[in-house]
C-alpha positions as protocol buffer text, in pm:
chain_id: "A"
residue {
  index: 1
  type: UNK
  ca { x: 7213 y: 11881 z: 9390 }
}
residue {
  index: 2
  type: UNK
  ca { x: 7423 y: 11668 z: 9165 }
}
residue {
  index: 3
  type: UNK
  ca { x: 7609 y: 11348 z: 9275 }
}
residue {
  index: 4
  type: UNK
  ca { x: 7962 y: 11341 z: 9424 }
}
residue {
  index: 5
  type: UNK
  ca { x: 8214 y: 11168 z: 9208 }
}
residue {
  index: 6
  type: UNK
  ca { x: 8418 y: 10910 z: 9357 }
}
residue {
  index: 7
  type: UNK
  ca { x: 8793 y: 10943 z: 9298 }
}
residue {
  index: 8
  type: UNK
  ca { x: 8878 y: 10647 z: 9128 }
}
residue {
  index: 9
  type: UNK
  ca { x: 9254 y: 10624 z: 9201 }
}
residue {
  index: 10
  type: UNK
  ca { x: 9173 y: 10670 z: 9567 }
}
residue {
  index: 11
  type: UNK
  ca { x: 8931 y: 10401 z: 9555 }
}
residue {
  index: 12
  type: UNK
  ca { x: 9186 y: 10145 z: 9434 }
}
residue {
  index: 13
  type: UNK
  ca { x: 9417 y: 10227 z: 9689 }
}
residue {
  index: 14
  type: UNK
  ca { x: 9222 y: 10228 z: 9982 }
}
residue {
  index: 15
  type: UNK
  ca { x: 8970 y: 9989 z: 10192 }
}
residue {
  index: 16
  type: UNK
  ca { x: 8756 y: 10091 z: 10485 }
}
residue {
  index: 17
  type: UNK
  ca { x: 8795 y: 9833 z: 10728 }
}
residue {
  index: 18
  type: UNK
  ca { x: 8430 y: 9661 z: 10952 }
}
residue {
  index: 19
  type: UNK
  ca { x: 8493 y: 9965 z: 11221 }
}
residue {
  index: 20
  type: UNK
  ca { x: 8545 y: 10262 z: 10991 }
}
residue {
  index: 21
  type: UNK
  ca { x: 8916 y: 10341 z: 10975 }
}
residue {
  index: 22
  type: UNK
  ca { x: 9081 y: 10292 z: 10682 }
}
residue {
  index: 23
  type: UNK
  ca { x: 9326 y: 10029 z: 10553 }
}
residue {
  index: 24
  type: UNK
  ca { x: 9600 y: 10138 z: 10306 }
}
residue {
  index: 25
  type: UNK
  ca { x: 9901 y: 9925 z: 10200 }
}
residue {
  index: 26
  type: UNK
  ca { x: 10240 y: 9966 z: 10282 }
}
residue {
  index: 27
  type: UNK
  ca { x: 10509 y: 10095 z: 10016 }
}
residue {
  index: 28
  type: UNK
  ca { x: 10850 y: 9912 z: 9898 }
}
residue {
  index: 29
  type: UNK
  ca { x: 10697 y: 9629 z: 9759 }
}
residue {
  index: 30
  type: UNK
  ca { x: 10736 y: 9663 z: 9434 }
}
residue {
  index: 31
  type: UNK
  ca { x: 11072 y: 9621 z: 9376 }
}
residue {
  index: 32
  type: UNK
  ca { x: 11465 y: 9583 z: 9476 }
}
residue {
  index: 33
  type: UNK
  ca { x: 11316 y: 9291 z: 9670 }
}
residue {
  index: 34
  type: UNK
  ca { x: 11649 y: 9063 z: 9686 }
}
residue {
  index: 35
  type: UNK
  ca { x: 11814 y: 9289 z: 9923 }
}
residue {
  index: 36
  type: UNK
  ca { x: 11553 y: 9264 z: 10187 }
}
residue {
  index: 37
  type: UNK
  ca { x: 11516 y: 8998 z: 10440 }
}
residue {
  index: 38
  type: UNK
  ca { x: 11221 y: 8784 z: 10445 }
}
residue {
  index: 39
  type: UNK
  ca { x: 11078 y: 8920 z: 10758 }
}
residue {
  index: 40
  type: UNK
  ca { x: 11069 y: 9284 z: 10626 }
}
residue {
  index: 41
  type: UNK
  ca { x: 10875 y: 9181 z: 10305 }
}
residue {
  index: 42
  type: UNK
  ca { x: 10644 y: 8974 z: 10484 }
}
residue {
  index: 43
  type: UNK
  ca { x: 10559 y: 9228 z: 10711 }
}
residue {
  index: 44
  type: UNK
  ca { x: 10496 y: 9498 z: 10402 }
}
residue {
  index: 45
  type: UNK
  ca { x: 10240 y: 9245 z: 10255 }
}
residue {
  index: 46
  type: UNK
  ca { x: 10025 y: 9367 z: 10554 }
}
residue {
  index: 47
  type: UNK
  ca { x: 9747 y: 9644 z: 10563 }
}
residue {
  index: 48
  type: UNK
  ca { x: 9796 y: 9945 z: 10833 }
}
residue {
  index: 49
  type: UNK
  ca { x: 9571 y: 10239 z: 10911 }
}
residue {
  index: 50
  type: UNK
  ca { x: 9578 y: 10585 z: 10761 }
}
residue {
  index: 51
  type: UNK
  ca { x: 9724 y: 10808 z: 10924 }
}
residue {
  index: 52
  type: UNK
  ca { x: 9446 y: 11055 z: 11100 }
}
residue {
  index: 53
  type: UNK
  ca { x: 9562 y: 11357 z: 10959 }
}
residue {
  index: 54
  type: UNK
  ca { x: 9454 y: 11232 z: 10571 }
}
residue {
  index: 55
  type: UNK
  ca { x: 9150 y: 11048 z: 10667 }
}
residue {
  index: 56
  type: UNK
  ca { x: 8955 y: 11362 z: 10631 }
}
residue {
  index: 57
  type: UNK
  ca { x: 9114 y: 11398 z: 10271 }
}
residue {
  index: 58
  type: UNK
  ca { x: 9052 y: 11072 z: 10115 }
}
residue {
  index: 59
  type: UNK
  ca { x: 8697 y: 11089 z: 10349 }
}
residue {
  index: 60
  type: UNK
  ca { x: 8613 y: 11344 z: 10085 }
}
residue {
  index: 61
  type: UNK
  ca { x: 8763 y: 11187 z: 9781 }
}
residue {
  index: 62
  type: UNK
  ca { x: 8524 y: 10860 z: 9872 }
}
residue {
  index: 63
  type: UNK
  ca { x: 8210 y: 11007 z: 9936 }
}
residue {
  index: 64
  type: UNK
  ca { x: 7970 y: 10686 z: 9910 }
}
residue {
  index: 65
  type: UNK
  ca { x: 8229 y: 10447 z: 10150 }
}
């Protein structure tokens, strides 16, 4: 049986937090900043959980996690 490969890009993007979910950033923070209040961007600097219908995709993507 050879060894799963790990999707790399997948594995950059995603954490899997102490109880087993996992953690993905949130998007619009990369640019076009200016117009948004302080409270929005601080609150996109923080981690959320995946939603549960793609765990079971990236799951397979990140076999060893």
């Amino acid at each position: 049986m050879p060894k799963l490969k790990t999707s790399k890009a997948i594995a950059k993007r995603f954490k899997v937090s102490s109880s087993g979910k996992f953690l993905r950033h949130k998007a619009s923070k990369s640019h076009l900043l200016q117009k948004k209040s302080s409270k929005q961007r601080r609150h996109l600097s923080s981690t959320c959980s995946v939603d549960l219908k793609d765990i079971k995709n990236i799951a397979m993507k990140l076999p060893y996690l």
